[in-house]
C-alpha positions as YAML, in Angstrom:
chain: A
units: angstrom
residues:
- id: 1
  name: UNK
  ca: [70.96, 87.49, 97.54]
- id: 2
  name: UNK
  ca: [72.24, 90.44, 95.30]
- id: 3
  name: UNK
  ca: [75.04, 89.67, 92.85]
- id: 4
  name: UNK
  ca: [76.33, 91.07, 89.67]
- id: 5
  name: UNK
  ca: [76.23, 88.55, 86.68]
- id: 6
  name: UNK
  ca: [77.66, 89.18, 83.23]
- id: 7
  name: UNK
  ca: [75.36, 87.42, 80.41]
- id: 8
  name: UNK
  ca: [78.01, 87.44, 77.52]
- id: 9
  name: UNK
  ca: [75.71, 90.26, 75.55]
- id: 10
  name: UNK
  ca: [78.80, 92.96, 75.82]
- id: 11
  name: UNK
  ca: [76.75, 94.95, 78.18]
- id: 12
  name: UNK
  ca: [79.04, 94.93, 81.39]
- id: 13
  name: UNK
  ca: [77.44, 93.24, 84.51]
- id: 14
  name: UNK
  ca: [73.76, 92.99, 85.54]
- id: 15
  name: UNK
  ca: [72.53, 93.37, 89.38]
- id: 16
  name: UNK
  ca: [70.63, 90.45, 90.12]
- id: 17
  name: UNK
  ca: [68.86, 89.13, 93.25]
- id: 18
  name: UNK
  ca: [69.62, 85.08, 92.67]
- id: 19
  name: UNK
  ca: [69.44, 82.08, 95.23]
- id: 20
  name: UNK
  ca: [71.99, 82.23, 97.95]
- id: 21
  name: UNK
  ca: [73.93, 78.54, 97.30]
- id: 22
  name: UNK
  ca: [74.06, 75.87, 98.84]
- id: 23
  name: UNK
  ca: [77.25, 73.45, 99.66]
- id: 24
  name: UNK
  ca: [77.71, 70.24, 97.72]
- id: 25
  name: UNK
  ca: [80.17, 67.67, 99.01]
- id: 26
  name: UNK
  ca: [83.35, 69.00, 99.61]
- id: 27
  name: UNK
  ca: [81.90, 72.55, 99.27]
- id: 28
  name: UNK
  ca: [81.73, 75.34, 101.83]
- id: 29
  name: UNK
  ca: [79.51, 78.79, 101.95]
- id: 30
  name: UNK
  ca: [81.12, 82.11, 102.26]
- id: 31
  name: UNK
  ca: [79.48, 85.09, 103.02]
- id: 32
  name: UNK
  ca: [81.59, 87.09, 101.00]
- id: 33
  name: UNK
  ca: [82.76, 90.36, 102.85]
- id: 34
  name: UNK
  ca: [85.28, 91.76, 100.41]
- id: 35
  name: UNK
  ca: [86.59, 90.91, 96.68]
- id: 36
  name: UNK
  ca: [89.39, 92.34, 95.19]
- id: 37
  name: UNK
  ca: [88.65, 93.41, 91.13]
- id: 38
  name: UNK
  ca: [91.17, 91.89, 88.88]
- id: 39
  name: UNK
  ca: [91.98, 92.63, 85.23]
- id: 40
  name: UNK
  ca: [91.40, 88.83, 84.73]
- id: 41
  name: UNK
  ca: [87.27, 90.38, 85.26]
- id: 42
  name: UNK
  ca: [87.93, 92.74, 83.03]
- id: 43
  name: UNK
  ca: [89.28, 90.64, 80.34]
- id: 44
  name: UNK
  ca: [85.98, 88.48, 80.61]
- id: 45
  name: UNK
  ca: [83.60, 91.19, 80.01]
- id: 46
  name: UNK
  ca: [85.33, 92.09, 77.19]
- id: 47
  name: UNK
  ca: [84.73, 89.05, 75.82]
- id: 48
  name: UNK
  ca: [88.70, 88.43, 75.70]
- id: 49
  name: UNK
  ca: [88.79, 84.97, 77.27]
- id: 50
  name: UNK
  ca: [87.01, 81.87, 75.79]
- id: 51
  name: UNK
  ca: [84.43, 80.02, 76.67]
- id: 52
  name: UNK
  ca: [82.95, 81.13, 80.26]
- id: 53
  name: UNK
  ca: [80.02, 79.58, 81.88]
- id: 54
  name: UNK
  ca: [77.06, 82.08, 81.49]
- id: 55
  name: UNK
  ca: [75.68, 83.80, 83.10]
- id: 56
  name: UNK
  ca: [78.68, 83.73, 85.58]
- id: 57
  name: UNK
  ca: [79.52, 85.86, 88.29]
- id: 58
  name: UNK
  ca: [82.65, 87.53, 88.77]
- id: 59
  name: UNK
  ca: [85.63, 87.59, 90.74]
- id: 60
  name: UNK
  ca: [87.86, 85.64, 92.56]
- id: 61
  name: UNK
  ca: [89.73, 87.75, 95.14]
- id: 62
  name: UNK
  ca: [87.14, 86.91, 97.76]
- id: 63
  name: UNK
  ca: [87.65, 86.67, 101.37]
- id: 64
  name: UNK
  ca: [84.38, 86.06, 103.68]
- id: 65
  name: UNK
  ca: [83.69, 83.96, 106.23]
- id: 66
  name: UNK
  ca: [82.06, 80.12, 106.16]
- id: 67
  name: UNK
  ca: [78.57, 79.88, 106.48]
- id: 68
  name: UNK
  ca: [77.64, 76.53, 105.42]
- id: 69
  name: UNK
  ca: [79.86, 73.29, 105.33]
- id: 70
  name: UNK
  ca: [79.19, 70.66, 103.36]
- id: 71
  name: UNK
  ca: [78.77, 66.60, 103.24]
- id: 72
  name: UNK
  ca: [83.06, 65.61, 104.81]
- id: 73
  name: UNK
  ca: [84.56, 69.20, 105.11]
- id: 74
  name: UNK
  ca: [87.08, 68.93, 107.05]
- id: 75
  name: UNK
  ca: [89.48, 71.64, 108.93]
- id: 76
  name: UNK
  ca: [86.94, 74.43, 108.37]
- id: 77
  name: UNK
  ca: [84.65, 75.56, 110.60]
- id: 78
  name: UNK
  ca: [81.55, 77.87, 110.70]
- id: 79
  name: UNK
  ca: [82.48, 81.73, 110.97]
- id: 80
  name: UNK
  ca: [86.40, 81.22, 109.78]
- id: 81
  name: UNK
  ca: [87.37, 83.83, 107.93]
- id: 82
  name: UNK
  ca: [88.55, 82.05, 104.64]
- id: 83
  name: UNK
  ca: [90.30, 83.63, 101.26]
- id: 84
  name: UNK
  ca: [89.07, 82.19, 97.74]
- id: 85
  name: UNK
  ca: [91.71, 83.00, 94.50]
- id: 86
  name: UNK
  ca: [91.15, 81.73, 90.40]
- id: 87
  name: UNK
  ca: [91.96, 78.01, 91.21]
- id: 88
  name: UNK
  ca: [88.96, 77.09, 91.70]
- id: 89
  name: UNK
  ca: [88.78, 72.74, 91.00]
- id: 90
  name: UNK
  ca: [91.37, 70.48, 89.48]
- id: 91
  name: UNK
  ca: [91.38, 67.07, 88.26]
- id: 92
  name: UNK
  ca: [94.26, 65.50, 90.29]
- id: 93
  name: UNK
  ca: [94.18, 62.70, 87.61]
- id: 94
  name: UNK
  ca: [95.81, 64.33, 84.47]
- id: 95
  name: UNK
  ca: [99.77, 64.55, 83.76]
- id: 96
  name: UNK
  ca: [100.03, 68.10, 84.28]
- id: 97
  name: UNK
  ca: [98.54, 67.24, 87.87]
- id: 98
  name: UNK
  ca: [100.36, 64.14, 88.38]
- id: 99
  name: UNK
  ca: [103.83, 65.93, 87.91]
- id: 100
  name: UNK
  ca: [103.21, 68.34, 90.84]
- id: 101
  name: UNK
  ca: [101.86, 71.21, 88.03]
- id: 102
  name: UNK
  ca: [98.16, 71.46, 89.02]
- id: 103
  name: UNK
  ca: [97.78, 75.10, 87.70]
- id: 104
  name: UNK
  ca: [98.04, 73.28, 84.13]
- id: 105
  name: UNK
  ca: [95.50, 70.75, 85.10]
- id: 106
  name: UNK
  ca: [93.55, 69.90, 81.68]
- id: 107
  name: UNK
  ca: [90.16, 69.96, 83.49]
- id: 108
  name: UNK
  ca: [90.83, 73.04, 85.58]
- id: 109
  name: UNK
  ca: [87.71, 75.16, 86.83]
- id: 110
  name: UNK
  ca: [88.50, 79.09, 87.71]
- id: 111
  name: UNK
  ca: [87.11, 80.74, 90.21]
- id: 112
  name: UNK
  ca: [84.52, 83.26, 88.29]
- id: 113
  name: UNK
  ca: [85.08, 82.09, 85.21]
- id: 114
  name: UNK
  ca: [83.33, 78.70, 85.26]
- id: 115
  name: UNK
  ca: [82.51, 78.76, 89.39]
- id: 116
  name: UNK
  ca: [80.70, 81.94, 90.44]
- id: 117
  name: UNK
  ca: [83.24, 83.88, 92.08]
- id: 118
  name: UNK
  ca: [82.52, 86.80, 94.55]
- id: 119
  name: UNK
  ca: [81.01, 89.57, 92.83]
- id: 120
  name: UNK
  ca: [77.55, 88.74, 95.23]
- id: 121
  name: UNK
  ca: [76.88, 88.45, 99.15]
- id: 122
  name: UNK
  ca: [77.97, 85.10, 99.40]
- id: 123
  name: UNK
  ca: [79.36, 82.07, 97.36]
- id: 124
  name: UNK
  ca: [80.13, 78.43, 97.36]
- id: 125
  name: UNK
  ca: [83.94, 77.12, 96.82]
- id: 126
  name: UNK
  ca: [85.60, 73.60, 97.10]
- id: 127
  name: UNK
  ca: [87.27, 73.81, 100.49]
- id: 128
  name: UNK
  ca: [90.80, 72.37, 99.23]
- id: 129
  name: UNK
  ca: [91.17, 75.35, 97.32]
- id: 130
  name: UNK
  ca: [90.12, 78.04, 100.26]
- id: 131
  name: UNK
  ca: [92.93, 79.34, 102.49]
- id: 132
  name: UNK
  ca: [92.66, 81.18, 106.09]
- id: 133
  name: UNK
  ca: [94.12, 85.14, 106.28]
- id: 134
  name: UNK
  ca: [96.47, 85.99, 108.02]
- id: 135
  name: UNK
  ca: [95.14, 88.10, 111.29]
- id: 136
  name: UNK
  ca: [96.95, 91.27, 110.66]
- id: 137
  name: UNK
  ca: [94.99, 91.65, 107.24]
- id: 138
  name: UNK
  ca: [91.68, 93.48, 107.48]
- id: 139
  name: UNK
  ca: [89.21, 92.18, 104.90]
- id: 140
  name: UNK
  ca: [89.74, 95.01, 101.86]
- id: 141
  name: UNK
  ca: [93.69, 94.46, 102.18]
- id: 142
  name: UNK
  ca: [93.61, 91.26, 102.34]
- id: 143
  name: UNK
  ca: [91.98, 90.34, 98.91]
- id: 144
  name: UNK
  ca: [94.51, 92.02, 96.45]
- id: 145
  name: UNK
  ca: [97.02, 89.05, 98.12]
- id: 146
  name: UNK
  ca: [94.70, 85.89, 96.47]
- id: 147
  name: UNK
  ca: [95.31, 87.00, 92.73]
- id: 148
  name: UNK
  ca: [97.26, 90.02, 92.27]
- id: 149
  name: UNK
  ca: [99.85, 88.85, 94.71]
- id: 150
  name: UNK
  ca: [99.57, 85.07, 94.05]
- id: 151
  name: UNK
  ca: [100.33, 85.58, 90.40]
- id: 152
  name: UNK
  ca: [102.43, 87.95, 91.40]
- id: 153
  name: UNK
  ca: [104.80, 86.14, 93.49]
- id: 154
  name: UNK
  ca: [104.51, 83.16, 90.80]
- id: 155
  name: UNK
  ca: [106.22, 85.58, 88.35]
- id: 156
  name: UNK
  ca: [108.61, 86.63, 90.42]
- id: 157
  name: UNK
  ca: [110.02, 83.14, 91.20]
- id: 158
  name: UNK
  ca: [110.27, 82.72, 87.34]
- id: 159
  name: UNK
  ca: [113.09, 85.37, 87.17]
- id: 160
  name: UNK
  ca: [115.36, 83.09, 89.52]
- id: 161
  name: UNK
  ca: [118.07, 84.76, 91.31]
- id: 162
  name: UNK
  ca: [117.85, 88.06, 89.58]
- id: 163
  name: UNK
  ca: [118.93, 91.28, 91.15]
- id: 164
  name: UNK
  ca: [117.59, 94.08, 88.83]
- id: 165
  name: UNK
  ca: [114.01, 93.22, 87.68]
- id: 166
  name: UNK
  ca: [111.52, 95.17, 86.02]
- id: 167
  name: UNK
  ca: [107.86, 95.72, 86.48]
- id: 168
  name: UNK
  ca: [106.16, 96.91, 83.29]
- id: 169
  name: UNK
  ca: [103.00, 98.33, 84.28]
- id: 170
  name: UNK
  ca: [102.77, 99.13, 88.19]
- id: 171
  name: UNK
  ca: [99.12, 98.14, 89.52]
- id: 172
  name: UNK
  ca: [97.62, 95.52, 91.63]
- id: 173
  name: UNK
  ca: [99.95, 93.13, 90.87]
- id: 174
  name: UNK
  ca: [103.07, 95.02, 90.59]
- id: 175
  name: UNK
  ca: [102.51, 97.18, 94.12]
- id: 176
  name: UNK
  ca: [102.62, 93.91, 96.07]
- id: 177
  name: UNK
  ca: [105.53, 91.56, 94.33]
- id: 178
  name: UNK
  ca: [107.42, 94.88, 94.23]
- id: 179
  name: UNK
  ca: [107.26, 95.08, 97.62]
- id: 180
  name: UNK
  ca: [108.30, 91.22, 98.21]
- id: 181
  name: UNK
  ca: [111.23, 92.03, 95.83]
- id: 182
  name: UNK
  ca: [112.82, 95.20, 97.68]
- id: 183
  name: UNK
  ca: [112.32, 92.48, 100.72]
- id: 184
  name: UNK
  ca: [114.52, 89.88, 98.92]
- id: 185
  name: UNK
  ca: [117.19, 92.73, 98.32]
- id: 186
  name: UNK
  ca: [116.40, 92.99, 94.71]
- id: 187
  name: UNK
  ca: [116.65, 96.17, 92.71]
- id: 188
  name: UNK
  ca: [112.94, 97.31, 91.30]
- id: 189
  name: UNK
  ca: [112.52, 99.44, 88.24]
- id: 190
  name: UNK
  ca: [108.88, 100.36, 87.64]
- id: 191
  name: UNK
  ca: [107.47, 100.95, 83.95]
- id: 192
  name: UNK
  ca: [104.07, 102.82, 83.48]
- id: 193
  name: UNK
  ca: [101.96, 104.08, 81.15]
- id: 194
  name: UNK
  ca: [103.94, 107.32, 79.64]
- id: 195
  name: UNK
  ca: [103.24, 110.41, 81.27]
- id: 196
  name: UNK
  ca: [101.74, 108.87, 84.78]
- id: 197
  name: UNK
  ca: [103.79, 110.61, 86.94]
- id: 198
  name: UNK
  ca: [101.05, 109.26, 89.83]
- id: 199
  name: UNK
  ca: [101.87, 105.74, 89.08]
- id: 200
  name: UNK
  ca: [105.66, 106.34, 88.92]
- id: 201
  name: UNK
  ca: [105.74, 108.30, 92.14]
- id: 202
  name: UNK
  ca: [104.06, 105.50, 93.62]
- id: 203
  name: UNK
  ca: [106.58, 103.12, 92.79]
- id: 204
  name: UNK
  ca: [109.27, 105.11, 94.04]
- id: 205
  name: UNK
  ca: [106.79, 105.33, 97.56]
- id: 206
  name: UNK
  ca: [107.15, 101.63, 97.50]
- id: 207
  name: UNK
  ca: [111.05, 101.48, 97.00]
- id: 208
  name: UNK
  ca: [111.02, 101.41, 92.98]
- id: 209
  name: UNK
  ca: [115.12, 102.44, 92.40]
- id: 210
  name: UNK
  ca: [114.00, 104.16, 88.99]
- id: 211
  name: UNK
  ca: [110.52, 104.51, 87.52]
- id: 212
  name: UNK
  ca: [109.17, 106.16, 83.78]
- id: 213
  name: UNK
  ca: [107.65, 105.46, 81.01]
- id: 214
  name: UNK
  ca: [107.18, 102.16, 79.19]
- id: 215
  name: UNK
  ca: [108.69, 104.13, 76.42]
- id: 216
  name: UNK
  ca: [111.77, 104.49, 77.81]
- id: 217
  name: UNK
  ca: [114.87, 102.91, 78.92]
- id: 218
  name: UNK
  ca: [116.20, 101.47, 82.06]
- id: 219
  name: UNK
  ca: [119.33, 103.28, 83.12]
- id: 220
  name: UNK
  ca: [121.20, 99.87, 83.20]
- id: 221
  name: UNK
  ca: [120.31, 96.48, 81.65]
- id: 222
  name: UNK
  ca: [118.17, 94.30, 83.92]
- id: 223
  name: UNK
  ca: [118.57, 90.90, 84.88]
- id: 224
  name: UNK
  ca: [114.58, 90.39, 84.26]
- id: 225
  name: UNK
  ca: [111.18, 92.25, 83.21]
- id: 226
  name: UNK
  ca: [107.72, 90.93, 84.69]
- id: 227
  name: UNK
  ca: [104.78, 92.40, 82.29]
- id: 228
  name: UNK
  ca: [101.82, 92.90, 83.87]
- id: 229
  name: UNK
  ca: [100.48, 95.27, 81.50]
- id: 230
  name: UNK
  ca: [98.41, 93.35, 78.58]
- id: 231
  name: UNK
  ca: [99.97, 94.87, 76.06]
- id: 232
  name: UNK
  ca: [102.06, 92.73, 73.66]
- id: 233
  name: UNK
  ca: [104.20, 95.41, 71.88]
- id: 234
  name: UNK
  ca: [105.96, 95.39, 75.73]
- id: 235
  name: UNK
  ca: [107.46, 91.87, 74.90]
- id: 236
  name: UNK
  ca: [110.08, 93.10, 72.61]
- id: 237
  name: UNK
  ca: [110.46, 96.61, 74.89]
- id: 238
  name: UNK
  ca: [111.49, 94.78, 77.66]
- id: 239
  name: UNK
  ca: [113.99, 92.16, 75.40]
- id: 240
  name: UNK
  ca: [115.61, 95.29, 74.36]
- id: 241
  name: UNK
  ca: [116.35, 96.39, 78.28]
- id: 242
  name: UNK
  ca: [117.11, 92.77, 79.93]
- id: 243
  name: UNK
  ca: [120.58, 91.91, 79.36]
- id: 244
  name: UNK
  ca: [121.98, 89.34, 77.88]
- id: 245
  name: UNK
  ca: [120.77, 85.62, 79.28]
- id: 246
  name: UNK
  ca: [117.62, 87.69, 80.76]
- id: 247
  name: UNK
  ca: [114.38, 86.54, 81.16]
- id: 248
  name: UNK
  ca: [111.09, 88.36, 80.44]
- id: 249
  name: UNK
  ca: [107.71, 87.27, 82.62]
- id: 250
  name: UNK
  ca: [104.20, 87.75, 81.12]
- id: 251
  name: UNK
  ca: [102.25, 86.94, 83.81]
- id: 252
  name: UNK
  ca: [98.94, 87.91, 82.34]
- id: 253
  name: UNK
  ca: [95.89, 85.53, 81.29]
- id: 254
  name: UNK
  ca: [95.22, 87.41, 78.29]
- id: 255
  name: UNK
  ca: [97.68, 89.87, 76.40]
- id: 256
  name: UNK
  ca: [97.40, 91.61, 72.83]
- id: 257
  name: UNK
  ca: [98.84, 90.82, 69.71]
- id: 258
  name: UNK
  ca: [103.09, 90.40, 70.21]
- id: 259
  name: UNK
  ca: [104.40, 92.23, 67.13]
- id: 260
  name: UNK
  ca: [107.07, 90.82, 65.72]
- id: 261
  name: UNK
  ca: [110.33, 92.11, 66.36]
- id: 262
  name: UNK
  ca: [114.07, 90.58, 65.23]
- id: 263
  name: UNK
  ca: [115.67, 87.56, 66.24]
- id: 264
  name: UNK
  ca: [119.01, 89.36, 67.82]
- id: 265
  name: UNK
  ca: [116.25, 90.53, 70.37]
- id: 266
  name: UNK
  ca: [116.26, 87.29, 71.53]
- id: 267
  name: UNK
  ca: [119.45, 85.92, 70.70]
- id: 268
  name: UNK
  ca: [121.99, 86.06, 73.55]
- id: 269
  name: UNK
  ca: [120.16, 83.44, 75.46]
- id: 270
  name: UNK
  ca: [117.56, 85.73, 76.64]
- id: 271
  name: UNK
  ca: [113.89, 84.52, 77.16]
- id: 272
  name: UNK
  ca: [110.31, 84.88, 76.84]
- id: 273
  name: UNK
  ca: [108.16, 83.00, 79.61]
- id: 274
  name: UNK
  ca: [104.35, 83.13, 80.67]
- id: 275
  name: UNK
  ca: [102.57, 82.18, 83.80]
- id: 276
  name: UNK
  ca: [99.68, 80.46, 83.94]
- id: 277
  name: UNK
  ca: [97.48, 80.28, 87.16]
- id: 278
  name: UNK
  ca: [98.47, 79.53, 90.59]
- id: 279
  name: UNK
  ca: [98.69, 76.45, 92.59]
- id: 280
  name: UNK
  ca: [97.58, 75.84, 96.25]
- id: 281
  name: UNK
  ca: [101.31, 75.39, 97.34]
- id: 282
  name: UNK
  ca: [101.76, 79.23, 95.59]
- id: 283
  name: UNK
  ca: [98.77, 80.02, 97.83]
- id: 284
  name: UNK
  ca: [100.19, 79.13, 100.94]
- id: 285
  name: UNK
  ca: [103.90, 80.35, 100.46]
- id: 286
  name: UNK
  ca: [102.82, 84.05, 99.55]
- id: 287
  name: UNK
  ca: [100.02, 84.05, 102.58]
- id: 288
  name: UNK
  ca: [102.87, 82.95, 104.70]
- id: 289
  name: UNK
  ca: [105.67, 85.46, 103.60]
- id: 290
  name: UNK
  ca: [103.17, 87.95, 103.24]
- id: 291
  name: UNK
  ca: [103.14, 89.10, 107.03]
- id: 292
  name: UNK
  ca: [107.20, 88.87, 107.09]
- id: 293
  name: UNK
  ca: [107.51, 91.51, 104.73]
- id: 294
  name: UNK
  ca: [104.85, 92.99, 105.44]
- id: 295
  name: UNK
  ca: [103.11, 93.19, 102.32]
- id: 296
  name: UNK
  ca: [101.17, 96.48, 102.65]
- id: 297
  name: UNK
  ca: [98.37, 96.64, 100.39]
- id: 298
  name: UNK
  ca: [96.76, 100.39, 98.60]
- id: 299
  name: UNK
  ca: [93.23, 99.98, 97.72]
- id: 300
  name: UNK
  ca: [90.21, 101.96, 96.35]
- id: 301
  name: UNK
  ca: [86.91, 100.64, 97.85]
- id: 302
  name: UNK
  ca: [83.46, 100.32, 95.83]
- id: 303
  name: UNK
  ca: [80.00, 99.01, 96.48]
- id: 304
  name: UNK
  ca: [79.08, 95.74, 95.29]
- id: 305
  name: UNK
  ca: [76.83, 97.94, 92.91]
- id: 306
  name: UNK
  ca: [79.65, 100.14, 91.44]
- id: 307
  name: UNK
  ca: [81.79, 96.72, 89.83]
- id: 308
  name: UNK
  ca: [80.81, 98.37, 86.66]
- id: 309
  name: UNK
  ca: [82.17, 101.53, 87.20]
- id: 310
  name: UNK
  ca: [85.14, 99.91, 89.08]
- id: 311
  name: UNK
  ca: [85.73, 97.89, 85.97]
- id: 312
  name: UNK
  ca: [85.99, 100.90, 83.84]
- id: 313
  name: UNK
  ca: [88.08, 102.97, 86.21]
- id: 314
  name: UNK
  ca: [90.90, 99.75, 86.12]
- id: 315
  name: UNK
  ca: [90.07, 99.82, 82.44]
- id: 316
  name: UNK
  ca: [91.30, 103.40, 81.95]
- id: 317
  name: UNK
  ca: [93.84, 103.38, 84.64]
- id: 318
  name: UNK
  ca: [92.19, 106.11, 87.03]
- id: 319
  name: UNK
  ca: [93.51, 104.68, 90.31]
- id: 320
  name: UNK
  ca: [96.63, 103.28, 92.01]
- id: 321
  name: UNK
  ca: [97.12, 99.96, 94.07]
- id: 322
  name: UNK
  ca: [94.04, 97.34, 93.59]
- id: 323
  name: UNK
  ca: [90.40, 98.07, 93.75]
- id: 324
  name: UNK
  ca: [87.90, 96.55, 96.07]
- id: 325
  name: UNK
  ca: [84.10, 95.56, 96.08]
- id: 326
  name: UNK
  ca: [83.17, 95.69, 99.94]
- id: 327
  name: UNK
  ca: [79.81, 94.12, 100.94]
- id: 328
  name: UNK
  ca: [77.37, 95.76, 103.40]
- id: 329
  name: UNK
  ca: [77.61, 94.83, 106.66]
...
């Protein structure tokens, strides 16, 4: 089968034709038909995240259909049409598991990081951690929902019960929770790269109250910021625009270096938190809420042959919404 592998030489990813897989235990087979590309890929081929099995392949937005089942799946069947996100394996056995916080698990396996992921025609995934789509999804839309709006929603329950939140850097991610947050009657202020009067206008499309600049300020003081953007000088941006006792999100894997910046920024009982993975129970909650809102999902579509070139469009910020790798029928 064809998939596209990155080696860890910092040359982007490699076409390959490699052995379709076959289902341990407790495995099934997808025959991958869409997966969404994530800036968590992008932070592994730039050699930004440690330790990855190689060669591995990418991705973990991938929804496909079951193939193959494996020795005692259960609740699966062949031809379902299953979604795949990061959390790929955990330990169950470890404290972080024990006390209900899998997504901490000290053994954890991602999804495309240490399992191949879905950057091929088909791959193999522990069946606990694969979840069925809702109907009214067609494959492309529905694989933004299994990272960017996973992590998404994750963040967005870290801000509590605030009203006026922030989104610092309005892509993937940010286009979906935003969309869950105008549907909890919150306020939604998007912050973009400065100038991108595409990205902002988008945001306002999607019911964004205000949108400019990450270089600017908020018209009033919000209650909470969510950075999705990677960039660490944001951290003590948005502390300066949350108001007192506010809380700012980074719900990135991987961000730059945060500069540092004076206490009073923090003072005022406001605070920094991060979020780290996703848990199944996160999994099932957002694919659940998801068709209530509806969740609408923008995408840009690319061959299984263009994740390069998709990779370096995210990279440089060249598109709106989430991009895509779609599989040939």
């Amino acid at each position: 089968m064809k998939a596209m592998r990155y080696h860890g030489d910092g040359r982007g990813l490699v076409l390959e034709e490699i052995p379709r897989p076959t289902p341990e235990p407790g495995q099934v087979r997808v025959a991958v038909s869409a997966c969404g590309v994530c800036r968590t890929d992008l932070h592994l081929i730039d050699d930004e995240l440690p330790d990855p099995r190689l060669p591995i392949v990418p991705g973990h937005e991938i929804v496909g259909r079951v193939e193959a089942l494996g020795d005692g799946v259960e609740g699966f069947e062949i031809g379902q049409r299953v979604g795949i996100p990061w959390l790929g394996w955990t330990c169950g056995r470890c404290g972080p598991c024990r006390r209900g916080q899998e997504n901490l698990c000290d053994e954890a396996r991602f999804t495309g990081y240490q399992i191949d992921g879905g950057y091929a025609e088909a791959t193999v995934a522990d069946a606990r951690y694969c979840f069925p789509i809702p109907e009214v999804y067609e494959d492309e839309q529905a694989a933004p929902l299994l990272c960017a709006g996973l992590i998404g929603q994750r963040a967005l329950s870290m801000t509590g019960d605030a009203k006026r939140i922030g989104f610092y850097g309005f892509g993937a991610a940010a286009h979906l929770i935003a969309q869950v947050a105008r549907f909890e009657e919150r306020e939604v202020l998007a912050f973009t790269r400065p100038g991108d009067e595409e990205a902002q206008a988008f945001a306002r499309d999607l019911g964004a109250r205000w949108a400019g600049g990450s270089d600017e300020s908020p018209p009033e003081l919000l209650d909470a910021a969510i950075l999705f953007a990677p960039v660490g000088s944001l951290v003590p941006a948005a502390l300066r625009a949350v108001r007192k006792g506010g809380v700012v999100v980074c719900a990135g894997i991987h961000m730059s270096e945060i500069p540092s910046f004076p206490y009073r920024l923090l003072w005022e009982e406001r605070s920094i938190r991060s979020v780290a993975n996703l848990t199944r129970e996160d999994a099932r909650r957002f694919l659940e809420v998801a068709p209530r809102v509806p969740v609408t999902t923008s995408t840009v579509a690319f061959s299984l042959e263009q994740a390069n070139e998709a990779l370096d469009q995210l990279r440089a910020g060249r598109f709106t919404g989430a991009a895509v790798l779609r599989m040939e029928d």
